[in-house]
C-alpha positions as CSV (number, residue, x, y, z in Angstrom):
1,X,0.1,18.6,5.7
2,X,0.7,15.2,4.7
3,X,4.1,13.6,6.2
4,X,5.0,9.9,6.0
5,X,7.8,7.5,5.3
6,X,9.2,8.0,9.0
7,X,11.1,5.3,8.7
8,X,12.0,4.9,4.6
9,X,15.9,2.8,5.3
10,X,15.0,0.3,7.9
11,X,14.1,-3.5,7.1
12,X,11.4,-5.2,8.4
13,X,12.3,-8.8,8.0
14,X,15.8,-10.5,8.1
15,X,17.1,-9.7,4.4
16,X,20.2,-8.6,3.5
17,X,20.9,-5.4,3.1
18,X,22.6,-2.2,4.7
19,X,21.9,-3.3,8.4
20,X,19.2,-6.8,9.4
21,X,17.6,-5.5,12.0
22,X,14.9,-7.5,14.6
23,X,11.1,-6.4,13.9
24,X,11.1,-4.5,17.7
25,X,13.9,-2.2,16.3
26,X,11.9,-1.7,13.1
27,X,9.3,-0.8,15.2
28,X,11.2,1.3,17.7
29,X,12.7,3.1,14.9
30,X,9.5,4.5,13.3
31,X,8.6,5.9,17.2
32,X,11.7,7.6,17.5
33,X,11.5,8.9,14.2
34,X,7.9,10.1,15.2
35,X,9.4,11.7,18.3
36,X,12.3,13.1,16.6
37,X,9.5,14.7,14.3
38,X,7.2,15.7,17.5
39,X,10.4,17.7,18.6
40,X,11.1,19.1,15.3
41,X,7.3,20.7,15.2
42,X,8.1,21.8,18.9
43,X,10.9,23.9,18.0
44,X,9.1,25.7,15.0
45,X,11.2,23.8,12.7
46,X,8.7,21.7,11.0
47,X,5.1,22.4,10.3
48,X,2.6,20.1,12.3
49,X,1.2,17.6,10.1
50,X,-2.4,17.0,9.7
51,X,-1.8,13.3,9.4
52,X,1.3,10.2,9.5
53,X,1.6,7.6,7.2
54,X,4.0,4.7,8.4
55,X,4.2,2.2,5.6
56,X,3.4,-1.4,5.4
57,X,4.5,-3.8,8.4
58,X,5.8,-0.8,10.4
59,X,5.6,-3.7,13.4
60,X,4.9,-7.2,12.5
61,X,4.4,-7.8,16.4
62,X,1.0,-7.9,16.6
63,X,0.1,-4.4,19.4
64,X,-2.9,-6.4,20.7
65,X,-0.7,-9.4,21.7
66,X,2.6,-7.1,22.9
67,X,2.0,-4.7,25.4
68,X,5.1,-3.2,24.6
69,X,4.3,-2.7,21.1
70,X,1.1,-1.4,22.3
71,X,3.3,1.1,24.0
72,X,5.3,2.4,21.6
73,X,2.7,3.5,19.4
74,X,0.4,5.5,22.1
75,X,3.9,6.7,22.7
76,X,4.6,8.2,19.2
77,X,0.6,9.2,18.6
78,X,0.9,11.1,21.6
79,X,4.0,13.0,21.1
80,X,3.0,13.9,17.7
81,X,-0.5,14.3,18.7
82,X,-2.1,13.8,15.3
83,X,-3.4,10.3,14.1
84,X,-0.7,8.1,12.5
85,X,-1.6,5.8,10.0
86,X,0.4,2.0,10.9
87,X,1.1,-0.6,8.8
88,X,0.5,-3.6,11.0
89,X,0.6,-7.6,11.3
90,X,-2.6,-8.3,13.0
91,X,-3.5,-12.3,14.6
92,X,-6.1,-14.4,15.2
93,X,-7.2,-14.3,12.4
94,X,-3.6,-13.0,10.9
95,X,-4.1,-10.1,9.3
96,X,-1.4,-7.4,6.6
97,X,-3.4,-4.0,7.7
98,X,-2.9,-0.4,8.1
99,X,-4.9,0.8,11.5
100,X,-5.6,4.3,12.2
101,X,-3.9,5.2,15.7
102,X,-5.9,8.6,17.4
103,X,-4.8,10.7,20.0
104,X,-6.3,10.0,23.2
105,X,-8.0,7.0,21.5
106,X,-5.4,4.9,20.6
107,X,-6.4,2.1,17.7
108,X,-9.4,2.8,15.6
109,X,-10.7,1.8,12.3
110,X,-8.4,-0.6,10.0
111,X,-8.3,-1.7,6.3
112,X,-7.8,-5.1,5.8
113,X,-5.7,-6.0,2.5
114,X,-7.8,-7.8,0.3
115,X,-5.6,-9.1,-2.2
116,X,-3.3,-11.1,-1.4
117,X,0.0,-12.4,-2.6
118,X,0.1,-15.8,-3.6
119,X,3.1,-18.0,-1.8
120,X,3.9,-14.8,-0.1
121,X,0.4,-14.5,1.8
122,X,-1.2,-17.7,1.1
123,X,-0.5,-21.0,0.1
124,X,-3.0,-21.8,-2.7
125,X,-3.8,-25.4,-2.9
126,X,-1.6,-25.7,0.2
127,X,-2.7,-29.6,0.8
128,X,-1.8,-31.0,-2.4
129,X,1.5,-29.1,-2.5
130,X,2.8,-30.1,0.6
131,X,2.3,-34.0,-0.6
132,X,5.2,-33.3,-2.4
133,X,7.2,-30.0,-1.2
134,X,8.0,-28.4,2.2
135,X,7.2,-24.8,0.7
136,X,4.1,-24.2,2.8
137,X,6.5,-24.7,5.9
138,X,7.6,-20.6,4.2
139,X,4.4,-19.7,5.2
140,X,2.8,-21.5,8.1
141,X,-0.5,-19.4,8.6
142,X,-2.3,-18.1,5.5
143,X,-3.2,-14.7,6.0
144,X,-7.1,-13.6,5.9
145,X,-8.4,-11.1,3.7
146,X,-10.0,-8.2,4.0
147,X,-13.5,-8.0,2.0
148,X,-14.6,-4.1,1.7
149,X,-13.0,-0.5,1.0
150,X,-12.4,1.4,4.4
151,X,-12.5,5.4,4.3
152,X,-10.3,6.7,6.8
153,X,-12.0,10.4,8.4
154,X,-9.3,12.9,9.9
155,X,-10.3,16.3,9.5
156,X,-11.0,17.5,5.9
157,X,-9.3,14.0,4.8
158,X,-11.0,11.3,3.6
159,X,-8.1,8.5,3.3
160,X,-8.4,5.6,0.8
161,X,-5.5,3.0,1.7
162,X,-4.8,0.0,-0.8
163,X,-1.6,-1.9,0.6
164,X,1.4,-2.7,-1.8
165,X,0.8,-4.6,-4.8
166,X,-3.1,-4.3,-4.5
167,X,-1.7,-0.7,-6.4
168,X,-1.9,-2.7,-9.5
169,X,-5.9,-3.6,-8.9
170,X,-7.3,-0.9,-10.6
171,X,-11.0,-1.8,-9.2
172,X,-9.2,-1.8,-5.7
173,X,-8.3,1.6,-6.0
174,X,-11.2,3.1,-7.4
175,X,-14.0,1.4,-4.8
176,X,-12.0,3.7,-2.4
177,X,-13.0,6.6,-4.6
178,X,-16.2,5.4,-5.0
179,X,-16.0,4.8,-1.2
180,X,-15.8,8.8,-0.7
181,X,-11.7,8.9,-0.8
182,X,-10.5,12.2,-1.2
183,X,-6.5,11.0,-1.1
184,X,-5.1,7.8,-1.4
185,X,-2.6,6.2,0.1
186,X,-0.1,2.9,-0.8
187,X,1.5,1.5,2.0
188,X,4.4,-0.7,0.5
189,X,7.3,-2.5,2.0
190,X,9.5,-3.5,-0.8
191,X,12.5,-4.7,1.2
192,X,12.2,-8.8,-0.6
193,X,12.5,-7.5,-3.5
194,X,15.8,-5.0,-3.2
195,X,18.1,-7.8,-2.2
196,X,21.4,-7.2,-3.9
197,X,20.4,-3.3,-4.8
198,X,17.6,-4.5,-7.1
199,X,15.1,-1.6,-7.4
200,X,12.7,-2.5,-10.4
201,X,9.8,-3.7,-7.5
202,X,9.6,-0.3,-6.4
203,X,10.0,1.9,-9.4
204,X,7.4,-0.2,-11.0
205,X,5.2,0.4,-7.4
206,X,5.7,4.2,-7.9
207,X,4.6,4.5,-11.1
208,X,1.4,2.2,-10.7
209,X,0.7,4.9,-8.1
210,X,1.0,7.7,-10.6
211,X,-1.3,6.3,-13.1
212,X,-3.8,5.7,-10.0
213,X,-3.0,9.5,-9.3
214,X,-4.1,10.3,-12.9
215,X,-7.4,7.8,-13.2
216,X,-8.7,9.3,-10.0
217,X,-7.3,13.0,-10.1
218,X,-6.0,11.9,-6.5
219,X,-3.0,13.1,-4.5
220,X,-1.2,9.6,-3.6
221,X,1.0,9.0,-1.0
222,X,2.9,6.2,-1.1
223,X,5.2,4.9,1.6
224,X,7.1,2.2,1.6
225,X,9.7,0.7,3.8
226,X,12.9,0.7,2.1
227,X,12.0,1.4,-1.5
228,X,11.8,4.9,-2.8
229,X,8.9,6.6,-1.0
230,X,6.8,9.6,-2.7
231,X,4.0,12.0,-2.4
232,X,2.5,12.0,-6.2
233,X,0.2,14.9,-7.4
234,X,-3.1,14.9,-9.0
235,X,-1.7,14.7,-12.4
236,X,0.8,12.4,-11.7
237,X,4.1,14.2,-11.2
238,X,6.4,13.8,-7.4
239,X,5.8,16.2,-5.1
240,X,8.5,15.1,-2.8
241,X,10.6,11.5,-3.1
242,X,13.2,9.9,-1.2
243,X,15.6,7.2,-1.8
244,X,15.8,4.0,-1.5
245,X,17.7,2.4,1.6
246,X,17.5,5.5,3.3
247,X,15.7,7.5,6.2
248,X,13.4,9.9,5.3
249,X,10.3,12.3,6.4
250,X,8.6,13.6,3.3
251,X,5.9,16.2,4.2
252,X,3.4,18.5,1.2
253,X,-0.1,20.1,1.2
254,X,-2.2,18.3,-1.6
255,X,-5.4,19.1,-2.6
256,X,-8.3,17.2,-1.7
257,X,-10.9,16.3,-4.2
258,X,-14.2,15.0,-4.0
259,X,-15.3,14.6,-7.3
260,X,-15.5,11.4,-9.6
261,X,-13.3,11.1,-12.6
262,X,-14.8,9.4,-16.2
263,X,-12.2,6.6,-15.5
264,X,-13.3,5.7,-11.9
265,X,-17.6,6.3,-12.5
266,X,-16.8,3.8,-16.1
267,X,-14.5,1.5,-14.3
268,X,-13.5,-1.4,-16.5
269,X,-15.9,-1.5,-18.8
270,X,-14.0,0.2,-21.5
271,X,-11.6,-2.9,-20.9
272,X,-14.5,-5.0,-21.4
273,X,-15.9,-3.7,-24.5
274,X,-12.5,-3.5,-26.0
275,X,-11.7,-7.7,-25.3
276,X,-14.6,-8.0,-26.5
277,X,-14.2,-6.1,-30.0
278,X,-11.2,-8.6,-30.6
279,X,-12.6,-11.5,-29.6
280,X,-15.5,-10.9,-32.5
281,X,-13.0,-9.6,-34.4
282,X,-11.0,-12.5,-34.2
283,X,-13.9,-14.9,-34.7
284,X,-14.8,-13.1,-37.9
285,X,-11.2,-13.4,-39.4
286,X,-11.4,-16.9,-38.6
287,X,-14.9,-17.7,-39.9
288,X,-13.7,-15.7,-43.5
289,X,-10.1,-17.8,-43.4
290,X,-12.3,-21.0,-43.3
291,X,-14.7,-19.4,-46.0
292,X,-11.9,-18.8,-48.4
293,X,-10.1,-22.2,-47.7
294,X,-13.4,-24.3,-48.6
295,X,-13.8,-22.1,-51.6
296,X,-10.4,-22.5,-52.5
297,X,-10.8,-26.3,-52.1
298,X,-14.1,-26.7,-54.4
């Protein structure tokens, strides 16, 4: 059982929207969401999940630097008792990661993002630009990336996490297959780009993550903070979805599958053989223009 998006209509930075709230309240509002859930699988009311998925920056307070972060989480891994994956802001180096949180363990293994968002994550060339403009003031700290697939083990799953727009980065996706993913996972948070009820971000997140669904023959779970959330079968169609701008817990059984697809042992190399078909297609039409125009000319 596969349940995440505990927390689907709260923001995680100060944008407008429905309600700004502080990045502790974020936070606090996954937990109690967890603990509502926790309760819910109690009662008989829910089945317990074999894994959580929070989406991306679930807390941007780094856990390792707030103790009562730090708290909060062992608080909602322990009532669910089942390993939540968190979408975290990690410093020193500053990190965008989703951490595996264990029962009776606490923090574990972690992906690092590896590619990031330019102006959003990073300042590229930030010296020369700030010669002239205060817009690396925006972002202070460039974030690190990550450098290598990480395989997350809980039970029978074998978890491949990309986070937000690395979805469109096909090779991303697929060196977690290659990596020994059996179901992937997109941690998201969207909230930046649905000011003012824009949604075309996120619809064009969700179905990135149905075409990765279909290259890999992967169940994909993709949570995101305030965009619409969904759980995405092997073949592409929604299992379960949610709204945007609104609470939700989505939960499903998907299959788990081991094998390699044609598209992800290939890779890009159909891509490759096709640029390069134009290219000498191209340079042929050229060369026979030129042929024509000296004969033309003689």
């Amino acid at each position: 059982m596969v349940l995440r998006d505990l927390a689907g209509a709260q923001l995680l930075r100060q944008v407008p929207g429905p309600r700004q709230l502080s990045a502790s309240q974020v936070t606090q509002n996954h937990v109690a969401a967890t603990q509502k859930l926790a309760a819910e699988v109690k009662a008989g009311q829910r089945p317990a999940p074999d894994l959580v998925i929070w989406p991306e920056n679930a807390t941007d307070l780094d856990p390792f630097q707030n103790p009562d972060v730090y708290a909060e989480l062992s608080a909602a891994v322990a009532a669910i008792g089942k390993p939540i994956l968190i979408g975290e802001v990690l410093n020193n180096p500053r990190r965008n990661v989703g951490q595996l949180w264990v029962p009776g363990r606490g923090p574990s293994t972690a992906y690092v993002k590896r590619q990031l968002v330019p102006f959003g994550e990073y300042i590229p060339f930030r010296g020369i630009i700030s010669s002239f403009s205060s817009l690396p003031s925006l972002q202070p700290i460039d974030f690190t990336a990550g450098r290598e697939p990480v395989v997350f083990a809980v039970g029978k799953i074998r978890l491949g996490d990309v986070i937000c727009y690395e979805v469109a980065f096909d090779h991303l996706v697929r060196s977690e297959v290659t990596a020994g993913a059996n179901l992937l996972t997109v941690q998201s948070n969207d909230a930046d780009f649905e000011i003012d009820g824009q949604l075309g971000e996120s619809e064009q997140q969700t179905a990135m993550a149905r075409i990765r669904a279909v290259e890999s023959d992967r169940a994909v779970v993709y949570a995101s903070t305030t965009g619409e959330s969904t759980i995405i079968a092997p073949d592409g169609s929604l299992i379960a979805h949610s709204g945007v701008w609104q609470q939700a817990i989505l939960d499903a059984r998907v299959p788990l599958v081991s094998y390699r697809t044609l598209a992800s042992r290939v890779g890009a190399w159909p891509e490759y053989v096709i640029i390069m078909l134009t290219v000498l297609a191209l340079a042929w039409a050229i060369v026979r223009v030129t042929r024509h125009g000296r004969q033309a000319s003689v």
